[in-house]
C-alpha positions, 0 to 999 in steps of 0.5 A: 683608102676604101674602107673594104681594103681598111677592114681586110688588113685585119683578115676579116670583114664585119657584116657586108659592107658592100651590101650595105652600101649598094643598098644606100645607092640603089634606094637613096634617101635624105632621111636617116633610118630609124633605129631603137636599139640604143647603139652608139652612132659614131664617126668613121676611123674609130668609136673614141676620141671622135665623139663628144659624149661617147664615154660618158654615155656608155658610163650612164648606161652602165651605172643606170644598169647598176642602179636598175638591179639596185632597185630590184632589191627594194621590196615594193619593187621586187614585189612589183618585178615578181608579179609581172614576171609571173604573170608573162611567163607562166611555167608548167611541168606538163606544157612548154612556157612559149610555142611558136605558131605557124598558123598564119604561115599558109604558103610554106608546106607542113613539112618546113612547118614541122621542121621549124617547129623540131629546130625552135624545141632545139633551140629553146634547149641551149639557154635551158629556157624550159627551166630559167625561162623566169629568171632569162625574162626577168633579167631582161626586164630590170636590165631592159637589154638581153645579149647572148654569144650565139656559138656554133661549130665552124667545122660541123655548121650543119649542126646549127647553135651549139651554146648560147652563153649570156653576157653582162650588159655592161661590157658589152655595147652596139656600135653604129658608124657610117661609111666614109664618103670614099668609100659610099660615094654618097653625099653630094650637095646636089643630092644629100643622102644617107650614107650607109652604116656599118654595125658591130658590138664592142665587148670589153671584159672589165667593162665599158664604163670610163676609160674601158671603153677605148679597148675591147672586141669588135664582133659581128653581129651575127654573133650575137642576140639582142633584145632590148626593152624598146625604151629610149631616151630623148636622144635615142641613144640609151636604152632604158628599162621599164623601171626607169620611171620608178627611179624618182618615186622610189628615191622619194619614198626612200627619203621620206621612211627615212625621215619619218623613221628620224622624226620617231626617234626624235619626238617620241620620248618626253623630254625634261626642261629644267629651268635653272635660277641663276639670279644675278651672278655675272655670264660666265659664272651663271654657266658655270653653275648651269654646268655644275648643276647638270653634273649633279643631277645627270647620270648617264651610264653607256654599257659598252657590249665589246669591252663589258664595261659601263663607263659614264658619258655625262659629257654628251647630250644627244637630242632624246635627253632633257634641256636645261635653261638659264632663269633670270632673278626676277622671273619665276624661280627653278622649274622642271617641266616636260616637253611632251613628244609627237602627237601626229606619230601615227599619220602615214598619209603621205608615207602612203602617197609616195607608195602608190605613187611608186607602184603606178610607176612600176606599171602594177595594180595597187590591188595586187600589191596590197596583202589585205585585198585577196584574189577576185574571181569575177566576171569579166564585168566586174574586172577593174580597168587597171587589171584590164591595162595590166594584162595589156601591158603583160602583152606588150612585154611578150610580144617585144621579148618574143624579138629573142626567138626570131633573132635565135630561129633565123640563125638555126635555120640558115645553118641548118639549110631549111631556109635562107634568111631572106626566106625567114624575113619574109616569112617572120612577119607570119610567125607568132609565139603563143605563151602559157597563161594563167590569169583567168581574165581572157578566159572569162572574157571569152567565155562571156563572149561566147555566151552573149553569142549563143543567146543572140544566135538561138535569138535569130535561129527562127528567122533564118533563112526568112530573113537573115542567111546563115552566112550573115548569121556567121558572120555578124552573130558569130563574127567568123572570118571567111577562113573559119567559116570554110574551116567549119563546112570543111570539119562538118562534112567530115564528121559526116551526117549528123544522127537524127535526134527524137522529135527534131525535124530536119528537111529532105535537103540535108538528109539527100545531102547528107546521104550523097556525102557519105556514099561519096566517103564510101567510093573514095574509100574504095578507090584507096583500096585499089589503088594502094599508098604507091599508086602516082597521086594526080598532078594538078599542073600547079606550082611548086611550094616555095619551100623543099623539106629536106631530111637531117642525112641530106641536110647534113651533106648539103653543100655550104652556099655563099650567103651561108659561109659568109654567116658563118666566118661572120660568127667565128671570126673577131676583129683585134681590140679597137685600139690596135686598128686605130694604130693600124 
């Protein structure tokens, strides 16, 4: 039986199967395809009782979740957590946290422009990501994955995302299983290839862990949005979080303030040795003696805070009371002596190597972590290397949580009809998301490199034009691109002629062309006057843009096309629980 005709006995298809395998046909490879999104590769007719280590891993990964949340809890690494978080989103009443930026995107016209930037404010509005932007950010570091439902309205499409609802990383997994050879049609001993692969997320309420994950909700990837931290481990198929190295340096540490803690108690009080005379009385009658001889002179009264009585516990003798020794006839007779406590209670060195061990695990700068160091507003000389790697690290965060907005915008998009997804594929490689900074470091860094460049320019100026051409003075003083340097003449010709200060030269060259510019203005001016806003522009004979802006009202009646539907009977649609098709 194919697996179309197995998976339409359910009355619905997860993702496009077909599409997946012409893929695999029409571009064959021997090489599976790599993947660092931690799903669980399975084999075909189900994701339990096929796979060795399957249950076991989704149980690691849910007790490493766990455990990563645990150790937030711990003040060096809340601490820790606090600082990256608010150095990677900075939030402001007066600007939004992230920004998306089409300014690479020069082949789209600036109405798609302005309507992608209307749809990603839209959507930034469903996880109210203006004002929880610290603690969405913040869950993904700890947990290093972040999954939401995408839901829409399968009667109104046309009005895009309506809700996106978090859900916990531990009920929620991605599956990966691969087309059965009848149905790719594939594998040949002559010809090994890669056979394609069928994808979906398993959702069980109650959890994945143990025997849960043989129930749950297979659902289609479109539906949902994953990011992941992009951490794996040797086997790739368990993502991992940032904190994961910091879990044996904080055991550690842990391990050693406890028994620093036990070695106060212990060796901070002095204690009394009494060293008693027993003479040559036989075994057991010395210890009886030894015995009478502590009753007498120990008295230890416990006050019971419950009961509010004091009753005696003579009984007992923990390690802070006095020790009593047997003395032989012979040797020197009854003696009280004090056994003095620890000398070395004040030595913390090695307390304070596992520390800044952990802090180098937890990817922060020890400076920052220290309430004795106060904030340093240097140059961009005097900044240390770790501040430098810190502000590269806060950088790498951004650009893999920034995988949320795309996963988010090409959804909102292909609903909307602005573009399709093949469209939004290509163009995504150009679009970038500008977050809201505070450290001060990149500006001292450009501001310094802005100077040393000013200083060498009015360095070269006089022997422009002898020696050096302003284009080479552009770009190698000013190390301006060729698109900033048109972008420049263009800006200075419409700023128009520049007003002649006292006692500057300037040549008949630039004031004629100046001159000639202006009375150009001028003609062009006047020419818009005649000729009003309704008059036919000049057609250049050129090709159309790839994009058409389309306006809300036409949006809305759009026609569905295919591609489209089938996005969205993918998103509101679910398969029944795994156990059920493995019955079926």
């Amino acid at each position: 039986m194919e697996i179309k005709k197995m998976i339409s006995l359910f009355g619905f298809k997860i993702g496009t199967t077909e599409d997946a395998i012409k893929k695999a046909e029409s571009i064959p490879s021997f090489v599976p395809p790599t993947r660092d999104d931690g799903a669980v590769e399975i084999a075909p007719g189900g994701a339990y009782g096929t796979f060795v280590d399957l249950e076991g891993t989704a149980k690691s990964e849910a007790e490493l979740t766990t455990r990563y949340r645990e150790m937030s809890g711990q003040p060096e690494v809340d601490a820790a957590v606090d600082d990256i978080v608010n150095e990677a989103i900075v939030t402001d009443f007066r600007a939004a946290a992230v920004e998306i930026d089409l300014d690479e995107a020069k082949d789209i016209p600036e109405s798609i422009k302005k309507r992608i930037h209307e749809e990603f404010d839209e959507v930034m509005i469903q996880p109210d990501f203006r004002n929880m932007c610290y603690e969405i950010f913040r869950r993904w570091y700890i947990d290093g994955r972040l999954f939401y439902h995408i839901m829409i309205d399968k009667t109104r499409p046309r009005e895009g995302i309506k809700e996106l609802r978090y859900i916990d990383p531990r009920r929620i997994r991605k599956v990966r299983e691969p087309v059965k050879k009848s149905a790719a049609g594939l594998l040949n001993q002559k010809n090994p290839q890669v056979p394609a692969y069928e994808e979906y997320y398993l959702y069980n309420p109650g959890g994945l862990a143990g025997a849960g994950y043989t129930q749950g909700i297979k659902i289609a990837p479109d539906s949902i949005c994953y990011v992941n931290s992009g951490l794996l481990d040797n086997r790739n198929r368990m993502t991992l979080s940032y904190l994961h190295k910091a879990i044996k340096p904080l055991n550690q540490l842990r391990m050693l303030e406890d028994a620093v803690v036990i070695y106060r108690l212990s060796r901070a009080p002095e204690r009394r040795i009494f060293y008693i005379d027993v003479g040559n009385l036989p075994k057991v009658k010395a210890e009886q003696y030894m015995r009478d001889m502590m009753v007498r002179h120990k008295n230890r009264l416990v006050y019971d805070a419950q009961t509010g009585e004091v009753r005696d516990d003579r009984k007992f003798m923990t390690m802070l009371e006095d020790f009593w020794l047997p003395r032989r006839e012979g040797a020197r007779g009854t003696e009280i002596t004090t056994l003095p406590g620890g000398q070395n209670l004040g030595q913390m060195d090695d307390v304070f190597y596992f520390q800044k061990k952990l802090y180098k695990a937890l990817n922060v700068p020890e400076s920052r972590l220290q309430a004795d160091t106060g904030f340093n507003m240097g140059r961009a000389n005097e900044i240390t290397r770790d501040e430098v790697k810190f502000a590269k690290f806060i950088t790498r965060l951004r650009h893999r949580f920034s995988a949320i907005f795309n996963n988010l915008l090409e959804i909102q998009l292909a609903l909307k009809g602005v573009m399709s997804r093949e469209e939004w594929s290509r163009l995504k490689p150009q679009v970038q998301y500008n977050f809201l900074s505070d450290n001060s470091f990149q500006e001292l860094k450009n501001q310094d490199l802005m100077t040393a460049r000013m200083v060498l320019l009015a360095t070269v100026d006089p022997f422009l034009g002898k020696y050096y051409s302003k284009n080479w003075v552009q770009k190698n003083v000013l190390r301006l691109t060729e698109e900033e340097i048109d972008e420049m003449e263009e800006e200075i010709k419409k700023e128009g002629p520049e007003v002649a200060v006292p006692g500057s030269p300037m040549d008949m060259q630039t004031i004629q062309q100046q001159v000639s510019s202006a009375q150009q203005q001028q003609a062009s001016s006047a020419q818009q006057q005649q000729f009003p806003s309704g008059a036919p522009e000049d057609d250049d004979g050129g090709e159309p843009p790839p994009l058409e802006v389309q306006e809300q009202t036409e949006t809305n009646l759009k026609e569905l096309t295919e591609e489209e539907k089938k996005l969205i009977t993918s998103m509101t649609r679910f398969m029944d629980s795994m156990a059920e098709d493995t019955k079926e």
